[in-house]
C-alpha positions, 0 to 999 in steps of 0.5 A: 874091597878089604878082605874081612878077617876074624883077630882075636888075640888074648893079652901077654901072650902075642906081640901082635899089633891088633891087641882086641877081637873083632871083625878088622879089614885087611889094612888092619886100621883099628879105626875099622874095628866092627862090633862083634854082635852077629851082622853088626857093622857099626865101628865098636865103642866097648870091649867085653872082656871074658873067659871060659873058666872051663878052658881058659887059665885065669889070667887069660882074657878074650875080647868081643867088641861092642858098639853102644846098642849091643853093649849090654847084650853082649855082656849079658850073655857073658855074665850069665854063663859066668864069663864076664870079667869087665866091660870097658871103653874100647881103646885101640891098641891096648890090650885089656887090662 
């Protein structure tokens, strides 16, 4: 069984292999990267990103995952609290833009 851990890492700043946030196995396959919605386990097609202008510098971005039916609902929980930068196609490996 793969050890499920939580990888958020923020663009620029780390030269980590994994450059999105969301539920990875241990393997660190990006084709197993989960959407981020609570108890989702479909593989993710969209990144949301955001970031808290309350505690975040302005070229920080965080990254949810989103599969196809989560996708709007993540963004807006983001949008109305101000948080949302972008929602793009989920590209493994690339960090957001």
């Amino acid at each position: 069984m793969a050890v499920r851990r939580r990888v958020l890492v923020s663009a620029g700043t780390c030269s980590a292999k994994l450059f999105y946030g969301g539920f990875v196995t241990s393997d660190d396959s990006p084709a197993t990267a989960l959407c981020s919605a609570k108890g989702c386990r479909t593989p993710a097609a969209w990144s949301v990103v955001w970031n808290n202008p309350k505690l975040h510098t302005p070229d920080r971005r965080k990254v949810w995952l989103a599969c196809d039916e989560h996708r709007q609902h993540l963004a807006d929980f983001l949008d109305v609290r101000g948080f949302l930068i972008e929602v793009e196609p989920f590209r493994p490996g690339t960090p957001p833009e």
